[in-house]
N, C-alpha and C positions, 0 to 999 in steps of 0.2 A: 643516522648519518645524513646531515646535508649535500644533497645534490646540484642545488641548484637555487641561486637567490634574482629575481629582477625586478626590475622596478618599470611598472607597465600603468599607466594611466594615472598617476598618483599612489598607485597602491605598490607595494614590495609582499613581493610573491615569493614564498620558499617551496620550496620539494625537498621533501626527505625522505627517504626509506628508511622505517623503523621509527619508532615512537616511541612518551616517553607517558604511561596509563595516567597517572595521577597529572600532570600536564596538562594532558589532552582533555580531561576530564574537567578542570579548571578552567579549558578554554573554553570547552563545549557549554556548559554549565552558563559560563559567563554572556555568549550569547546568545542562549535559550533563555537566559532571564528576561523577565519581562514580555515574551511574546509570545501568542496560542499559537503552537508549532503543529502540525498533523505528529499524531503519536508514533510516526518512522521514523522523525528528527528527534525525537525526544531524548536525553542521553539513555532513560531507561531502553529500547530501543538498539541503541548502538551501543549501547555496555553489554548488552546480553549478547550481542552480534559476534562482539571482540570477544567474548568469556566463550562462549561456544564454540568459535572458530579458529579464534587465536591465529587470522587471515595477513599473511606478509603484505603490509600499507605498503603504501604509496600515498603519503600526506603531502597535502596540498593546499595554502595556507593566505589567507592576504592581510596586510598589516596595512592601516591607515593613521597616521597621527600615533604611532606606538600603542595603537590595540588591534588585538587581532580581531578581525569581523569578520572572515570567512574560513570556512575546513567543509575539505572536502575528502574524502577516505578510498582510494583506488586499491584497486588487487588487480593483480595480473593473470593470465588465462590464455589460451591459446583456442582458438573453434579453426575447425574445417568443415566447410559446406561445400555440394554439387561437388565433392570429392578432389577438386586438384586447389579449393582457395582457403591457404593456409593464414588463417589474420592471428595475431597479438594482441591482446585488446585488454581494453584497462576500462575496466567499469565500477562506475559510483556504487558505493556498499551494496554491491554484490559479490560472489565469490567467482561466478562462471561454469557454475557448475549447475546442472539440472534440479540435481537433490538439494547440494547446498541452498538452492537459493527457490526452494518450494516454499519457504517461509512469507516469497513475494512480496519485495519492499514494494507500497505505493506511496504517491505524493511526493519523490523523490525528488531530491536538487542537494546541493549543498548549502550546510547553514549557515546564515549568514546573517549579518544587520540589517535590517529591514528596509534601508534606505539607502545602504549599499548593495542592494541584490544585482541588480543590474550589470553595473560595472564593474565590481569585486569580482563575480562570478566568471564573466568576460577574461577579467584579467588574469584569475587562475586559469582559463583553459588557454588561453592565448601563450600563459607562461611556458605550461604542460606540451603545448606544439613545439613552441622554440628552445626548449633545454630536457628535455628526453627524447632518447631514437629507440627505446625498447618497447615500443607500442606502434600496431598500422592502424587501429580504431578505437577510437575513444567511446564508450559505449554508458546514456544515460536513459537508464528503464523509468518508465511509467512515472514520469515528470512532466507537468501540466502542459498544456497545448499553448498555452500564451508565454508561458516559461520560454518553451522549445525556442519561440518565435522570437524572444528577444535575443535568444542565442546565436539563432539563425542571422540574425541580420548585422551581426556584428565575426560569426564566424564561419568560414570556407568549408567548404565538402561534406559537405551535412544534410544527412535526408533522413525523413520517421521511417521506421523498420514496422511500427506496431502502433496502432491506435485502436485503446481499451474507452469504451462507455460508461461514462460515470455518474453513478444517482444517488440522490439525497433528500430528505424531509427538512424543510426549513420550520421549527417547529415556533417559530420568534412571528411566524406572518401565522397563525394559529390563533384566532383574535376571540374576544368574549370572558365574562367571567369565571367560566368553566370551562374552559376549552375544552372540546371534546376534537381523541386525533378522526374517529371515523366518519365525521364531519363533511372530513374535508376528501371524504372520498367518494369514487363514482358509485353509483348506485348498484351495478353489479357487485362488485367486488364488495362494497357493505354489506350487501345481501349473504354473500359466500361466508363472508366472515359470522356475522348472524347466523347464521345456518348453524354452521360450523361449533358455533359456543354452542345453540341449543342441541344438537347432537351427541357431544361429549357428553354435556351434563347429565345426558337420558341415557347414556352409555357406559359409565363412566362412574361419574360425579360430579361435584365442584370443582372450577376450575382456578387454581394456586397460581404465585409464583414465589418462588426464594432465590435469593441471592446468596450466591459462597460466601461465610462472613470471615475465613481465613483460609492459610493454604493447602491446607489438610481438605479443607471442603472443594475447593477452589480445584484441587488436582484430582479428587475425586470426577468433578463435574465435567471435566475436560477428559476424561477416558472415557467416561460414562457415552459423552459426546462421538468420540472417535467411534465407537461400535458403533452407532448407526450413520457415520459421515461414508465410512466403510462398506458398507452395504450399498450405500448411492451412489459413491463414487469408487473406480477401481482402480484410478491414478488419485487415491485420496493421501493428504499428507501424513494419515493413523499408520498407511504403511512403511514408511520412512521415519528411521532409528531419529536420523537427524531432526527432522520437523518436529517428533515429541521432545526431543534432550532441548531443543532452544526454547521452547514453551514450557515444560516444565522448570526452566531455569529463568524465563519473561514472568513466568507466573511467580513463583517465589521470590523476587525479587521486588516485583511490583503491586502484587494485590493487596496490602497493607497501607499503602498511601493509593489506594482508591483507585490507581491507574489502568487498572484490569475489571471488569464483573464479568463473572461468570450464572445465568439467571438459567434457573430450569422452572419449565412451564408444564404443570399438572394438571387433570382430569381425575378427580379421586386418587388413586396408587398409581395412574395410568400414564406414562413421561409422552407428555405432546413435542415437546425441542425444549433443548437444551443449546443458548444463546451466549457466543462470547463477543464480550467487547471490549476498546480500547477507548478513555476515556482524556480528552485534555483539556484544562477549565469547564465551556460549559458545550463543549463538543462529544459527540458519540460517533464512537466509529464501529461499525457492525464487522466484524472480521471474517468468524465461522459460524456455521452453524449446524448441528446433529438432530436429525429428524426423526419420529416413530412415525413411518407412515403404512398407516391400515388397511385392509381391504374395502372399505367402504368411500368411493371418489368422492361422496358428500364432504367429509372429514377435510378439512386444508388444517394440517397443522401448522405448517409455515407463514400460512397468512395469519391466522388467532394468534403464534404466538410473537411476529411482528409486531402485530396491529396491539397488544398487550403490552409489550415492551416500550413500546414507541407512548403510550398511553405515560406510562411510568417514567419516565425520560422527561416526558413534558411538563406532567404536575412539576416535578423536581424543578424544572427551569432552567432544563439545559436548551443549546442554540439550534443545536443540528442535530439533525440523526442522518450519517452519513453509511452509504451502501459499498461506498468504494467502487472500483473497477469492475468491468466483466457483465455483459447484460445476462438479465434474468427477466423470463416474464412476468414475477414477482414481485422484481423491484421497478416494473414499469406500474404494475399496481398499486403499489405505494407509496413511492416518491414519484421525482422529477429527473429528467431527465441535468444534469450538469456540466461544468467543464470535463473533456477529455481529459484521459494521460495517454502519453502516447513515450515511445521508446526512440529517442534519438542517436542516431551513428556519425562521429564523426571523424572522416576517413583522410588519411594521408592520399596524395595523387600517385599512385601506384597503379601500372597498366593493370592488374587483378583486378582491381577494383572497376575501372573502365569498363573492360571487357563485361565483369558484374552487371553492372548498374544500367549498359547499354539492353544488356539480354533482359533487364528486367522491365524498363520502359517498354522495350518492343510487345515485350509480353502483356501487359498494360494495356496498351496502345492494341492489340491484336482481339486483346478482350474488351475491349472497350467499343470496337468496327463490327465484331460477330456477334454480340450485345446487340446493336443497332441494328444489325442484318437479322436479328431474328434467330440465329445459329443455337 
């Protein structure tokens, strides 16, 4: 059902609740053509999103010259925080929920024609202000800091909630006939890694890697995974029903045209980590990863079987090996540091919000004075 059609900057902008799969699939498809999209734009990506969640849209659409260039996918939610601020919010393909959305979309925005980003984008939220009142915050997670900034400057009432650190291995500036990745690292951490291979091997064995070569192996590799992500972490997502149903359903869908590897890294019989990732043209995106980690602090599994993977990545001649969001002292070892994402809000002029926004400067501002004083 159309909601809502306008025509804002040269673009005609619709809102509809409710969708029509093969459609939207068509359209999506049509504007992923041709462009290396981070693997959360992908359709693979947002099909498995819709097949898992089967999430009541909120489509949101920009038409130039009679083709559509931009969709953006809203669900509605309800949050109360500090107990009496009740907001409405409609956020980009997320659900609003804690569990639903453990799966942590990053690189997030709406997709769009590359050369329409700017103003397409603008003109669907500009549209979404002026023709829906079932929303106080419009809420866009872990969407680029330069992104945010063109949003910012073209729309009202908007401030980051959350800003995530982001790293990556540009394996394209990796120069020489043989590139080697440990190279291009600091001398500690080569040494740790060195260490580390000679260790296993005296411990152990030789050290393998295999790749899932379908989804039998593929789904194997990913529970295999989850026991020991389990172990390290105790808000991990192996304990949530939800976070394995959409990956066991991203991985059957996708590991057949290459779009998923799932690599486990050996020591003789002995699993050093077991590494998933998401892959588009010649981009690497590291997602998860399940650790064996032993009593012996010599051992870094996680760096050997990076520093291994990323090796493998590069012969092949892919561009990036990207770490994604969320710092790790890890991945300051082995990438660089890159653009932020950070989580944007933005808020209808509602005294809650006021009231909000004032107590949180001050608080800022209070830490910021006792900071300086020493406090």
């Amino acid at each position: 059902m159309v909601t809502g059609k306008r025509l804002i900057d040269g673009f005609e902008v619709e809102i509809s609740r409710g969708y029509n799969l093969e459609e939207l699939k068509q359209q999506w498809q049509l504007i992923q053509q041709g462009q290396c999209l981070p693997f959360f734009l992908t359709w693979s990506w947002i099909s498995c999103w819709l097949e898992t969640y089967n999430p009541d849209l909120v489509v949101v659409s920009a038409t130039y010259e009679d083709r559509v260039v931009a969709i953006g996918l809203f669900t509605c939610s309800t949050q109360v925080r500090h107990g009496f601020i009740r907001s409405r919010q409609y956020r980009l393909h997320q659900m609003g929920d804690t569990l639903l959305d453990q799966i942590w979309m990053e690189y997030n925005d709406f997709i769009c024609v590359d050369k329409y980003r700017v103003p397409a984008v603008n003109a669907c939220i500009q549209a979404l202000q002026q023709t829906e009142d079932r929303w106080d915050e419009i809420i866009l997670s872990m969407i680029s800091t330069s992104r945010a900034e063109q949003i910012q400057k073209v729309i009202g009432g908007s401030h980051i909630l959350l800003t995530n650190p982001c790293y990556s291995k540009d394996l394209e500036a990796i120069e020489g006939e043989n590139p080697q990745y440990l190279a291009t690292l600091n001398s500690n951490t080569r040494y740790q890694i060195s260490r580390s291979i000679r260790l296993y091997e005296e411990l152990h064995g030789e050290i393998n890697y295999q790749l899932a070569q379908n989804v039998e192996e593929a789904l194997a590799l990913f529970h295999e995974a989850g026991k020991y992500h389990v172990l390290r972490w105790s808000d991990s997502g192996f304990n949530n029903k939800d976070f394995i149903l959409f990956h066991e359903n991203l991985i059957k869908n996708s590991i057949d045209n290459n779009a998923i590897n799932l690599m486990k890294i050996t020591s003789g019989d002995t699993t050093i980590a077991i590494l998933y990732f998401h892959l588009v043209g010649r981009d690497v995106y590291f997602y998860l990863q399940g650790i064996n980690y032993e009593s012996n602090a010599k051992l870094k599994p996680g760096l050997v079987a990076h520093a291994l993977a990323t090796q493998y990545y590069l012969d092949k001649g892919m561009r990036k090996y990207d770490y994604m969001g969320g710092y790790s002292q890890y991945k300051c070892q082995l990438s660089n540091p890159v653009e932020d994402l950070v989580t944007l809000c933005i808020q209808k002029p509602l005294l809650k919000f006021g009231i909000e926004n004032t107590s949180r400067k001050f608080k800022q501002w209070l830490a910021k004075v006792t900071g300086k004083a020493g406090v």
